[in-house]
N, C-alpha and C positions, 0 to 999 in steps of 0.2 A: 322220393318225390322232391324232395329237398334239392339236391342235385339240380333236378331239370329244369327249376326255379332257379337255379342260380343261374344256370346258362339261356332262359328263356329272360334274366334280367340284361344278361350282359350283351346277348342278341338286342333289344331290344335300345340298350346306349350306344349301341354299334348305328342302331337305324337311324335314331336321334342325331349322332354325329353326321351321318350323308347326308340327312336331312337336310339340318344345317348348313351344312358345307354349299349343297346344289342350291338354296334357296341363296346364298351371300352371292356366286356366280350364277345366280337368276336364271338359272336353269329350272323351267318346271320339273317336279319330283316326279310326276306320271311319262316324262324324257329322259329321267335317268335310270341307266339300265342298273346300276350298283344300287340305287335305294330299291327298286323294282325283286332285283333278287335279295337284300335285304328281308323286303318285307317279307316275302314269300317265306323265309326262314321263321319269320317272327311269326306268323299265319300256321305254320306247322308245328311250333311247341306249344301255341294260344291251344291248336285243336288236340294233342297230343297230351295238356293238363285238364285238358275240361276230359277227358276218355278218361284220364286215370281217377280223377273225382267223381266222375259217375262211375266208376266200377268199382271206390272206394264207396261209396253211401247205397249201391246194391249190396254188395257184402254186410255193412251195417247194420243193414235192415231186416 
């Protein structure tokens, strides 16, 4: 799980940087299609560690 935290961190400075970036040329972020698939990324390892934490604390228990 370690792993997918690392790449669910570095996904997520990737999104921060387009952010950024669209917000300096004042482009809204819900018009750009790079932070939009960005986030999408970032949305699928968010729901991909909350699965592995609940299928760690069923075992647990």
């Amino acid at each position: 799980m370690s792993r997918l935290l690392d790449v669910l961190e570095e996904e997520r400075r990737k999104l921060n940087q387009l952010g950024e970036a669209s917000l300096k040329q004042a482009i809204p972020l819900w018009d750009n299609p790079e932070v939009q698939e960005q986030s999408r990324r970032v949305d699928e390892l968010v729901a991909r560690v909350g699965e592995m934490k609940a299928r760690h604390n069923r075992i647990v228990r």
